[in-house]
Backbone bond lengths (Angstrom), bond angles and torsions (degrees), N, CA, C in turn:
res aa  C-N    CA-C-N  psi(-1)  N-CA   C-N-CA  omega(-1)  CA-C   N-CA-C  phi
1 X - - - 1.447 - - 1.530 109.91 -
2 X 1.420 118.72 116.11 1.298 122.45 169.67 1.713 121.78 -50.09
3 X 1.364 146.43 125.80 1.551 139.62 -161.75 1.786 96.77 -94.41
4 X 1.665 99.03 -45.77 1.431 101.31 176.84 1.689 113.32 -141.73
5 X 1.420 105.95 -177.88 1.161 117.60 -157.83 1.859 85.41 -121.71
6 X 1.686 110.02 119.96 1.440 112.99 169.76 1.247 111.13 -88.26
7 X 2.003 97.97 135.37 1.471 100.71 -177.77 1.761 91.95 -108.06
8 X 1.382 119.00 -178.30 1.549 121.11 165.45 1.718 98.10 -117.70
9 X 0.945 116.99 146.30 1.865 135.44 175.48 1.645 99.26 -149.97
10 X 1.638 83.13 127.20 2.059 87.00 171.14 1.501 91.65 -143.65
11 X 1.745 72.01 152.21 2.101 98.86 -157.83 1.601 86.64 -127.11
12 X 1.480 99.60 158.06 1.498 97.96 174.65 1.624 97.01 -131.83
13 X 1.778 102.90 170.82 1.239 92.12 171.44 1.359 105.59 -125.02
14 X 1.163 127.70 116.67 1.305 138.76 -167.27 1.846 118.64 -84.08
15 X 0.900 131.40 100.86 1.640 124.14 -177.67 1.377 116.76 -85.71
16 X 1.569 127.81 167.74 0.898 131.24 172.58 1.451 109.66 -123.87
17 X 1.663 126.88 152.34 1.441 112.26 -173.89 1.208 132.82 -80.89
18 X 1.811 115.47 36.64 1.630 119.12 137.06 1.454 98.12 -91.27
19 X 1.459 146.27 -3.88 1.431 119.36 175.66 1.975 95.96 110.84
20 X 1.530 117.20 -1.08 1.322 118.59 -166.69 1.953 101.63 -86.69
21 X 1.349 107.71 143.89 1.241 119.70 177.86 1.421 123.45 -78.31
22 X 1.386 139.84 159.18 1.519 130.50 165.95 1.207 91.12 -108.05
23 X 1.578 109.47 139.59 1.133 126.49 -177.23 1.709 100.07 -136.39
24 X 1.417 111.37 129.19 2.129 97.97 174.49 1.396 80.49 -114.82
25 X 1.804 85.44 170.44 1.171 112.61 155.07 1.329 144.21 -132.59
26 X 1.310 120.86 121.17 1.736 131.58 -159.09 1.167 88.14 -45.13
27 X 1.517 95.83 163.76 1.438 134.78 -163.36 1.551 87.83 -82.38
28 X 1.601 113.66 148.71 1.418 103.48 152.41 1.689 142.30 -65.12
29 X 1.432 104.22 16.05 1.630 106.65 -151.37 1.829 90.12 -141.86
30 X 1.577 97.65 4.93 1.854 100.97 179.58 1.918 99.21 -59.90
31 X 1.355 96.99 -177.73 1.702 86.13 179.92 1.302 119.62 -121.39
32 X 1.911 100.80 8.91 1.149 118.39 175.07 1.811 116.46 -144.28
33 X 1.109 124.57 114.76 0.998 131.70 -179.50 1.886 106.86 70.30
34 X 1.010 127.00 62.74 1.367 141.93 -156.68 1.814 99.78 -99.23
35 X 1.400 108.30 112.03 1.267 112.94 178.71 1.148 118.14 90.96
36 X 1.352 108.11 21.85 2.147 113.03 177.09 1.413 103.76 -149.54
37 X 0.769 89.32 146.75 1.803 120.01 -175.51 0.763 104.14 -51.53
38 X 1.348 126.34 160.88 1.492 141.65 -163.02 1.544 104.86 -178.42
39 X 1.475 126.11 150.13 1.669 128.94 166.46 1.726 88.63 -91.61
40 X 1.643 93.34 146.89 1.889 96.91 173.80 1.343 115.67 -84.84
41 X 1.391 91.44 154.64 1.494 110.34 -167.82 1.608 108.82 154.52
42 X 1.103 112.38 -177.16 1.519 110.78 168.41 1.306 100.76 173.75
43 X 2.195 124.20 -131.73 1.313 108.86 -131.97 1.835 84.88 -108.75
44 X 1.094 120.44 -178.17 1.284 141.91 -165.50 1.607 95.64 -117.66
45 X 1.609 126.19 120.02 1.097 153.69 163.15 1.526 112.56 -48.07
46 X 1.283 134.06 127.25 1.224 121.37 -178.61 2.272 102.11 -59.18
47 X 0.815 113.88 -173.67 1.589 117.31 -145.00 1.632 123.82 -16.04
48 X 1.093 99.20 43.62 1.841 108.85 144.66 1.434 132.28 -118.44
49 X 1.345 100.25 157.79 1.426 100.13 -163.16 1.527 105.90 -77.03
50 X 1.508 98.26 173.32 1.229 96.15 168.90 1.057 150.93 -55.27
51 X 1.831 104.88 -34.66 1.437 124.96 -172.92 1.383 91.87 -90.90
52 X 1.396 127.46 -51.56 1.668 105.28 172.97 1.588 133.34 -67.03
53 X 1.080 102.25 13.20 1.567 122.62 171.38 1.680 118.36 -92.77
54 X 1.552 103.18 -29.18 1.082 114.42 176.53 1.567 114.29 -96.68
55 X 1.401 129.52 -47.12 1.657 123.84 168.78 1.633 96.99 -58.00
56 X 1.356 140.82 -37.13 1.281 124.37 172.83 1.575 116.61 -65.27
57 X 0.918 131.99 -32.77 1.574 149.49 165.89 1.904 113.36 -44.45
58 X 1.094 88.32 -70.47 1.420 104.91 -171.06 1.551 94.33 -68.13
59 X 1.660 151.21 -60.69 0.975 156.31 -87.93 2.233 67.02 -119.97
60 X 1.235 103.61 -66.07 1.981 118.90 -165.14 1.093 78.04 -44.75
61 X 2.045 140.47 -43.77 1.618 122.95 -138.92 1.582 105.50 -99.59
62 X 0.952 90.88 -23.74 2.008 100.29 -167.91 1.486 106.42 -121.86
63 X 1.505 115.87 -33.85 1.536 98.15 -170.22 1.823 110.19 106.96
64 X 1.481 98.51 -25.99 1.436 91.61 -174.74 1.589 135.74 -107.39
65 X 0.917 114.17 151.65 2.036 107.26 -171.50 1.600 104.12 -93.33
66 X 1.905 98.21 128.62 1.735 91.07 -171.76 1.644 85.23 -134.53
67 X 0.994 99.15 154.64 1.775 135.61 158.17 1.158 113.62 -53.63
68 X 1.211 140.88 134.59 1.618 141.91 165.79 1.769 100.10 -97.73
69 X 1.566 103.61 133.24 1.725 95.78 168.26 1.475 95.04 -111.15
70 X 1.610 129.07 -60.40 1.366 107.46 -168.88 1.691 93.00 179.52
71 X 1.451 100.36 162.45 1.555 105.63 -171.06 1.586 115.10 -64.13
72 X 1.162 116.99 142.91 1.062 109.08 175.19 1.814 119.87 -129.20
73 X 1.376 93.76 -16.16 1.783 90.45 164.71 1.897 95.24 -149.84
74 X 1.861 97.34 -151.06 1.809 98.43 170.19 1.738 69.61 -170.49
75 X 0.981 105.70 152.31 1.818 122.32 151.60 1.811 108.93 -131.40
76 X 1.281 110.48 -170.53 1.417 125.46 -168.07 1.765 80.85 -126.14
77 X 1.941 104.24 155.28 1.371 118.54 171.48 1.347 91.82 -134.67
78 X 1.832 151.36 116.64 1.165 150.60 167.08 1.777 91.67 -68.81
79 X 1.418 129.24 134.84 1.348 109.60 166.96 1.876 72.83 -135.16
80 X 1.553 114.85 -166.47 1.426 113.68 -160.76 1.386 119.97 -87.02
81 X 1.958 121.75 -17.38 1.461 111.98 150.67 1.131 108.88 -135.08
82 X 1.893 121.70 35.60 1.436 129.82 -179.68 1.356 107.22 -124.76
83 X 1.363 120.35 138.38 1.821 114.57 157.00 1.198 73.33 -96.12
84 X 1.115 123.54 172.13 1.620 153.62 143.92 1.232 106.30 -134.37
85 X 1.521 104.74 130.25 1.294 122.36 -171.89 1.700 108.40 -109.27
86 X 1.426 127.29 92.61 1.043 127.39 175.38 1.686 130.61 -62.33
87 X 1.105 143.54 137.25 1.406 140.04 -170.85 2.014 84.12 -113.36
88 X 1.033 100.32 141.76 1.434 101.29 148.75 1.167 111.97 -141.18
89 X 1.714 110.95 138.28 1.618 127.44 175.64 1.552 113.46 -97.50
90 X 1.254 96.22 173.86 1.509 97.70 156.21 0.930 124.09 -111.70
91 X 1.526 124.10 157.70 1.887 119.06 -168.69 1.441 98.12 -124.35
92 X 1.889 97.28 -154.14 1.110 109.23 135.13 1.464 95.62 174.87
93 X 2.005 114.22 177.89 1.671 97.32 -140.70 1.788 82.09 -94.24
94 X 0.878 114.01 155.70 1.782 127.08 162.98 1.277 108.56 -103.04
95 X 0.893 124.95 -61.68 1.549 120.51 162.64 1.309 123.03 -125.05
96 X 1.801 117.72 -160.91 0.984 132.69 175.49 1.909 135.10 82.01
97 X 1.196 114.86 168.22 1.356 99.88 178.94 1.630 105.55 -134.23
98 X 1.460 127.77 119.85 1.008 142.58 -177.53 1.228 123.71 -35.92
99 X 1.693 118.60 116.99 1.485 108.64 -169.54 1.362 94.04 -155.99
100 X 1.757 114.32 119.98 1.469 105.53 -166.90 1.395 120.31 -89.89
101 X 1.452 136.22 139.87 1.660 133.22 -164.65 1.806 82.59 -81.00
102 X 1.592 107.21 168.04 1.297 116.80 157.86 1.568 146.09 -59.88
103 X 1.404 97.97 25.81 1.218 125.75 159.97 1.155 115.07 -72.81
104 X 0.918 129.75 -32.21 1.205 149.31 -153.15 1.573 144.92 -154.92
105 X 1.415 127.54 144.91 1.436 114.98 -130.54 1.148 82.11 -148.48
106 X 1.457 134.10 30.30 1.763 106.39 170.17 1.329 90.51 -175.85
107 X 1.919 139.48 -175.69 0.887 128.86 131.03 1.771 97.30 -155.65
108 X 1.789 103.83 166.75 1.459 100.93 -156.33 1.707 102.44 -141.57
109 X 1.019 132.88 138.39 1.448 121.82 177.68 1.439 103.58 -123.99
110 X 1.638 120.21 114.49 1.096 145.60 -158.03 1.752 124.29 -150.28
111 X 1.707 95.48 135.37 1.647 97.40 -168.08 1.946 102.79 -73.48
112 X 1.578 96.39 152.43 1.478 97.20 -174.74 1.511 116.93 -47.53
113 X 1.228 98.59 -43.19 1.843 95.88 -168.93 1.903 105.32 -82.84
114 X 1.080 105.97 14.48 1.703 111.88 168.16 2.010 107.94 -103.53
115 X 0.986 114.31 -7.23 1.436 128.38 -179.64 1.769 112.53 -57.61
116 X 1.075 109.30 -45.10 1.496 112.59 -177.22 1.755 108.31 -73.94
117 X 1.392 101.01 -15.02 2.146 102.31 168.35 1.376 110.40 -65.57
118 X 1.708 127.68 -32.25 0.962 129.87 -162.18 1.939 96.26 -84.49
119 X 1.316 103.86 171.55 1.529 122.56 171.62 1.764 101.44 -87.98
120 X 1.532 134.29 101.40 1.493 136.74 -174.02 0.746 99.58 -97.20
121 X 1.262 118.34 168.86 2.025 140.83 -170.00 1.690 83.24 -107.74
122 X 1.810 97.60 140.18 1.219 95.52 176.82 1.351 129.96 -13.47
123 X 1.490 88.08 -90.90 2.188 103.77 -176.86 1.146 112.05 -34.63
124 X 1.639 127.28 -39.00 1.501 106.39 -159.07 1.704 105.80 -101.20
125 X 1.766 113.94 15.67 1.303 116.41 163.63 1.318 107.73 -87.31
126 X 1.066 117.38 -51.76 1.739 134.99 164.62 1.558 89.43 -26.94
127 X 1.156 140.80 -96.61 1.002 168.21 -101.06 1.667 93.30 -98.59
128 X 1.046 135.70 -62.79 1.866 140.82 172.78 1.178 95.57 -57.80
129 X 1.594 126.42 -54.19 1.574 111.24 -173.84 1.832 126.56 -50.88
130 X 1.749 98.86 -34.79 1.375 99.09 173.38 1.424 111.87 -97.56
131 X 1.411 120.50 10.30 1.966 111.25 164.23 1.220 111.33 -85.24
132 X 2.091 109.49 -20.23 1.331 119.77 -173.11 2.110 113.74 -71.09
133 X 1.590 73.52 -39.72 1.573 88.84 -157.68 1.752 96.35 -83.68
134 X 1.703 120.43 -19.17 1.558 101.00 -171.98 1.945 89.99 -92.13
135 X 1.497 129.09 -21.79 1.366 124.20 -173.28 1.222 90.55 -59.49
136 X 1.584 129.36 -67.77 1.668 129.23 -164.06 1.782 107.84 -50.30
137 X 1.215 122.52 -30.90 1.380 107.87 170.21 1.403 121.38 -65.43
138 X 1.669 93.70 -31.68 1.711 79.79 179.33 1.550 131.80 -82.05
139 X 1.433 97.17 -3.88 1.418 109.94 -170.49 2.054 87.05 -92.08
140 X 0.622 115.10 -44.14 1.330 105.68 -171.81 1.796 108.32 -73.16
141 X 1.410 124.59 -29.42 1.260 118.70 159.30 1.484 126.15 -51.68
142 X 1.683 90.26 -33.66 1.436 100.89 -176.47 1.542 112.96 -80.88
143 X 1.086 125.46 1.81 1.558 118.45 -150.18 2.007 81.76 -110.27
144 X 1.385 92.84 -33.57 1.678 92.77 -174.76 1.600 115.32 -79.32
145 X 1.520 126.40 34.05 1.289 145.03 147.53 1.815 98.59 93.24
146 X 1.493 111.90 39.05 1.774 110.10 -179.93 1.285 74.35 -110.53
147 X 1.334 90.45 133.54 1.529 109.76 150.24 1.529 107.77 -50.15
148 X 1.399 100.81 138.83 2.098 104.06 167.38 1.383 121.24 -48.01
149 X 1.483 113.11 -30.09 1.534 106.91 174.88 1.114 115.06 -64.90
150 X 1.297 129.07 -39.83 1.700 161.21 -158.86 1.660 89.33 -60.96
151 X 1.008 116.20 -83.82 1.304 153.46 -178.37 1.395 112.95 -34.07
152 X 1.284 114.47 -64.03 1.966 132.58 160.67 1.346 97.22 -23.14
153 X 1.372 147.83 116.04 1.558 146.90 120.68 1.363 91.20 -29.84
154 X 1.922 102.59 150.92 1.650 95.88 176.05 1.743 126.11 -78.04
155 X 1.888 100.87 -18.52 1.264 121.30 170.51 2.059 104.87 -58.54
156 X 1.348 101.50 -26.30 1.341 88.96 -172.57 1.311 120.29 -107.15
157 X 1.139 114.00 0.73 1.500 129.70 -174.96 1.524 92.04 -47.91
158 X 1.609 118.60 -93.77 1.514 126.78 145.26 1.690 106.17 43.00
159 X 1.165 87.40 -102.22 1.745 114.42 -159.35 1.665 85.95 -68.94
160 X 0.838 126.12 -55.49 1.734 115.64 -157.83 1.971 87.53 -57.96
161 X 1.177 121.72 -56.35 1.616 100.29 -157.19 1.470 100.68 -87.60
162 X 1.202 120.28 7.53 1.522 105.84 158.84 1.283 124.77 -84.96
163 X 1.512 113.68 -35.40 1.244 134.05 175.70 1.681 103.83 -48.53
164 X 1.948 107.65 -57.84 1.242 109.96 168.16 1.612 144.66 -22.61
165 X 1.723 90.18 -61.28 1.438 119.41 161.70 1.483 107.85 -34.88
166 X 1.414 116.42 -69.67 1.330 143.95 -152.05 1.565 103.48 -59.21
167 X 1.515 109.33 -58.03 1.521 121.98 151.35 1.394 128.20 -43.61
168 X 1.202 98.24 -30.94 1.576 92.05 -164.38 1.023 118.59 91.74
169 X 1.518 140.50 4.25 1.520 126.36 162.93 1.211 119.89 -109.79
170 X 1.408 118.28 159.00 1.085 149.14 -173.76 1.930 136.41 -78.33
């Protein structure tokens, strides 16, 4: 017996050139996660791709045209007969000027490790807690004289130097 029905949703994370994130925030009257932040994006159309699911996503949510560079995490969303399995990439904007559809009721540009101040939509709390909790392993592997490569799980290699990028460090 199947428990749920998998959906796909892709979020991006968009920076600005101090290294600050876009973060919106749902409408109060959404029917899921209503009044918390979220990166834009959403669900994937039956036969479109992903990445054109996502410049169409973001473009309906904000108004703006972004670049895809490359995945950088996925979390799980339990909703009541959906997982949705989110991908998130990284972008960035090519054009346009920010203008939010009625989805949405706010928007915020914020450094990653300031993310947990805000009120998050499930997945993307899920989702900071384990960039928080797999970065602190590596810094603490690293502190105990492994080289950072050493140290990197190969699942995490990935996400840690994109995340980097994303930050800005080196």
């Amino acid at each position: 017996m199947i428990e749920y029905v998998f959906g796909l949703a892709v979020r991006v994370l968009l920076t600005d050139d101090s290294g600050k994130i876009l973060i919106i925030k749902r409408s109060t009257d959404s029917r899921t996660n209503p009044g918390k932040w979220e990166l834009p994006g959403g669900k994937v159309d039956q036969g479109e791709s992903f990445d054109q699911a996502l410049i169409r996503e973001v473009f309906e949510e904000t108004r703006l045209n972004i670049a895809l560079d490359h995945v950088i995490g996925v979390c799980e969303q339990n909703l009541p007969l959906i997982r949705a399995i989110h991908i998130i990439m990284s972008g960035k904007i090519v054009n346009g000027k920010l203008n939010l559809s009625n989805e949405h009721e706010g928007y915020a540009w914020v450094f990653f490790d300031d993310l947990p101040d805000y009120e998050l939509a499930d997945w993307l709390h899920d989702f900071v807690i384990n960039q928080s909790t797999a970065n602190r392993q590596v810094l603490e592997e690293s502190e105990d004289k492994i080289s950072s490569k050493e140290a990197l799980k190969p699942y995490i290699t990935p996400i840690k130097s994109s995340m980097d990028k994303i930050l800005r460090k080196k």
